[in-house]
C-alpha positions in Angstrom: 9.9 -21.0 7.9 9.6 -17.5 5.8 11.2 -14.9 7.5 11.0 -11.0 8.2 14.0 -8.3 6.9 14.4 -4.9 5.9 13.6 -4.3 2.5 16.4 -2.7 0.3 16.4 -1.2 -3.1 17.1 -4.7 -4.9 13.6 -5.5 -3.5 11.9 -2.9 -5.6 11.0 -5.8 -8.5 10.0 -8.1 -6.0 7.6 -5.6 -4.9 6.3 -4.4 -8.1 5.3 -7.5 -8.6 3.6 -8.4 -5.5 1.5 -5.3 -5.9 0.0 -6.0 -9.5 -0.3 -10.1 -8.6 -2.6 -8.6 -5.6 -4.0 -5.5 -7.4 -7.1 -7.0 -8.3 -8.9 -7.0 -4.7 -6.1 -9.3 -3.4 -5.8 -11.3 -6.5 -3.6 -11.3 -9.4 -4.2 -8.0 -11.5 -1.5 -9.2 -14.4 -4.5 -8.8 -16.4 -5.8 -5.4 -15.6 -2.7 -3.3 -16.7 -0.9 -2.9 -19.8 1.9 -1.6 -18.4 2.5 -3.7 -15.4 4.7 -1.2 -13.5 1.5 1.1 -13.2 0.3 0.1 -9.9 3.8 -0.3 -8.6 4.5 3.1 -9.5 1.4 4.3 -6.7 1.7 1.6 -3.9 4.9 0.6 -3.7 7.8 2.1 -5.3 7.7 5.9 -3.2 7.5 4.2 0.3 11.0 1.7 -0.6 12.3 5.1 -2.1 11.6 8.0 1.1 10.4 5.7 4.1 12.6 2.4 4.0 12.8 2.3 7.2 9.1 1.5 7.4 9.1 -1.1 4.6 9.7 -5.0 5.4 9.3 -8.7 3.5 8.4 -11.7 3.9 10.8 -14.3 2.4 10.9 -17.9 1.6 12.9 -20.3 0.1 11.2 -19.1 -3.2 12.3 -15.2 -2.8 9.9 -12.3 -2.0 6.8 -13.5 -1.1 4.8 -10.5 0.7 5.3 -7.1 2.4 4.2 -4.1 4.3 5.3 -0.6 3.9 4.4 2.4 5.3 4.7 6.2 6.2 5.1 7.2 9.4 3.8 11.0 8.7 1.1 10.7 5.7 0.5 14.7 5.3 4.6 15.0 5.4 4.7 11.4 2.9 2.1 13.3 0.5 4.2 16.3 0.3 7.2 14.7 -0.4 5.8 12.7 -3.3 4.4 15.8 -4.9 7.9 17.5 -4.6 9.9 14.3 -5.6 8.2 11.6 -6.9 5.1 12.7 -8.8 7.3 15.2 -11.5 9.1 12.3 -13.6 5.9 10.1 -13.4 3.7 13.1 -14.6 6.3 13.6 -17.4 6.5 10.1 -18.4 2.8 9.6 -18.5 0.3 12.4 -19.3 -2.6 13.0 -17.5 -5.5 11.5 -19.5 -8.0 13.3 -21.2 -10.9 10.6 -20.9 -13.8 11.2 -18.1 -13.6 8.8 -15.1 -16.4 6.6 -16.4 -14.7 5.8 -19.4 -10.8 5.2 -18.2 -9.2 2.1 -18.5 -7.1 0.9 -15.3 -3.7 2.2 -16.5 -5.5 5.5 -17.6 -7.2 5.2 -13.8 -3.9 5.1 -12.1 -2.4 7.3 -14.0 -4.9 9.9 -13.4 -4.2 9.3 -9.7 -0.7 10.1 -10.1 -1.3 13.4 -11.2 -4.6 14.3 -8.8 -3.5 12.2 -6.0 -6.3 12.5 -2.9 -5.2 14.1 0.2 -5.2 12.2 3.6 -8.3 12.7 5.3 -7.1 15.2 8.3 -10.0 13.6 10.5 -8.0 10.4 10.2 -4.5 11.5 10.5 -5.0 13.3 13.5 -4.9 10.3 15.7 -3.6 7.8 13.3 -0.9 10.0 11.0 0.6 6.8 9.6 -0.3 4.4 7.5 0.0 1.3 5.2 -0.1 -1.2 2.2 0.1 -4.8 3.1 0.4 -7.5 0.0 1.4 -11.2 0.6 1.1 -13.7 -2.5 -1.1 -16.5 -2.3 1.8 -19.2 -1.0 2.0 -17.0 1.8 -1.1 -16.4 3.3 -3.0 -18.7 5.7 0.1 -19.1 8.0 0.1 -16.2 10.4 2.7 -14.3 8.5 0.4 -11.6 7.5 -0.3 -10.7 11.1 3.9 -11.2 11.7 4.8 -8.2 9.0 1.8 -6.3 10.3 3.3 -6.0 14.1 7.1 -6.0 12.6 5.8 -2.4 11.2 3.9 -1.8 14.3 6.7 -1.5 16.1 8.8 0.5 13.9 6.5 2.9 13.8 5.5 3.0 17.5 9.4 3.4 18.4 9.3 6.6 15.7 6.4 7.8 18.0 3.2 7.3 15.6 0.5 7.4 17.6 -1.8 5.1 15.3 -1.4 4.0 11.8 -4.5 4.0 9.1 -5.2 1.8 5.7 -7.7 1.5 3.3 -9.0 -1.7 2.3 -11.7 -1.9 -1.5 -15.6 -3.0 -0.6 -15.0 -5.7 -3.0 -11.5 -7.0 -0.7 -13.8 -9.3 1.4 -11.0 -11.5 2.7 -8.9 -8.1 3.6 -11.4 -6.8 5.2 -12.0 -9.9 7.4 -8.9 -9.8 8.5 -8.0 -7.0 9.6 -11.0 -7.1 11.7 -9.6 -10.5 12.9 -5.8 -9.5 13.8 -7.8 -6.0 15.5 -7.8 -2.7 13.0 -11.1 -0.6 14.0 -13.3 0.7 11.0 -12.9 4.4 11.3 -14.7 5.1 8.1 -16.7 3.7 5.3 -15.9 4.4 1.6 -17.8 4.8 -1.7 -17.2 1.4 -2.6 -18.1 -0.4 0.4 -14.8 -0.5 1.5 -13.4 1.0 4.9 -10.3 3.3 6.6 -9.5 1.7 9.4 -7.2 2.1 12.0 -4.7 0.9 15.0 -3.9 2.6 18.0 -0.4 2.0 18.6 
């Protein structure tokens, strides 16, 4: 039976990789990127580094097989990334010259990285957190997905969140689905089809 722990630093790999084998709607994204640390960089690697305590995985007798991590104040988690974490990144990868219809994906992320969009003060007022959920295909199906969800749940309602937000791609059919299914309202509909939703905690 795969079971829950803290993440630590020696994780960060394990979820670097989790991230780009979901990153394409919730399947493997190996062949978006060129550099395959890219997406990592965005929706995993800050929340291991600043909110640990927020950050658990799934594991199985084959290692790391999913995740969820989150920030318990996103406005505070925003500023801290652009005061800590964004500098180096910006250094190490320029912020591309090329109009937003022509980008590839890395030159897509990496434009995020340096114009990063702010929470949405309409949602964080009554749900200030939020999340990034990623389990590899061996571990979905079984439940476990709905296990990390309220292992966070509780971390963050013992910090005193309120409610915890996440936003889920119009083409993420299956995500969509179930967060509907384990409970998450739909707060807010996005460009894409996609949603914000959120959990009252």
């Amino acid at each position: 039976m795969p079971h829950i722990r803290p993440a630590r630093p020696e994780d960060r790999d394990d979820l670097y990789h989790i991230c780009l084998k979901t990153a394409d709607s919730g399947q493997d994204g190996t062949h978006l990127y060129q550099d395959p640390e890219l997406i990592g960089h965005v929706y995993a690697g800050p929340y291991l580094a600043y909110q640990p305590q927020f950050a658990f995985v799934l594991e199985d007798d084959l290692g790391v097989s999913g995740y969820v991590i989150g920030a318990l104040d996103t406005r505070a988690f925003d500023e801290t990334l652009e005061r800590e974490w964004w500098p180096a990144l910006r250094r190490r990868y320029p912020d591309p010259a090329v109009p937003a219809s022509e980008r590839s994906r890395d030159e897509a992320v990496i434009y995020q990285m340096h114009h990063p969009r702010p929470a949405d003060p309409d949602i964080t007022a009554a749900y200030p957190s939020h999340l990034h959920i990623d389990l590899l295909p061996r571990a979905q199906g079984g439940g476990h997905g709905r296990r990390l969800l309220f292992t966070l749940f509780e971390a963050l309602r013992q910090a005193g969140s309120p409610g915890v937000h996440l936003g889920v791609g119009g083409r993420n059919i299956n995500a969509q689905a179930f967060y509907r299914h384990v409970g998450f309202q739909d707060l807010k509909p996005l460009p894409d089809g996609g949603a914000l939703m959120g959990w009252t905690l």
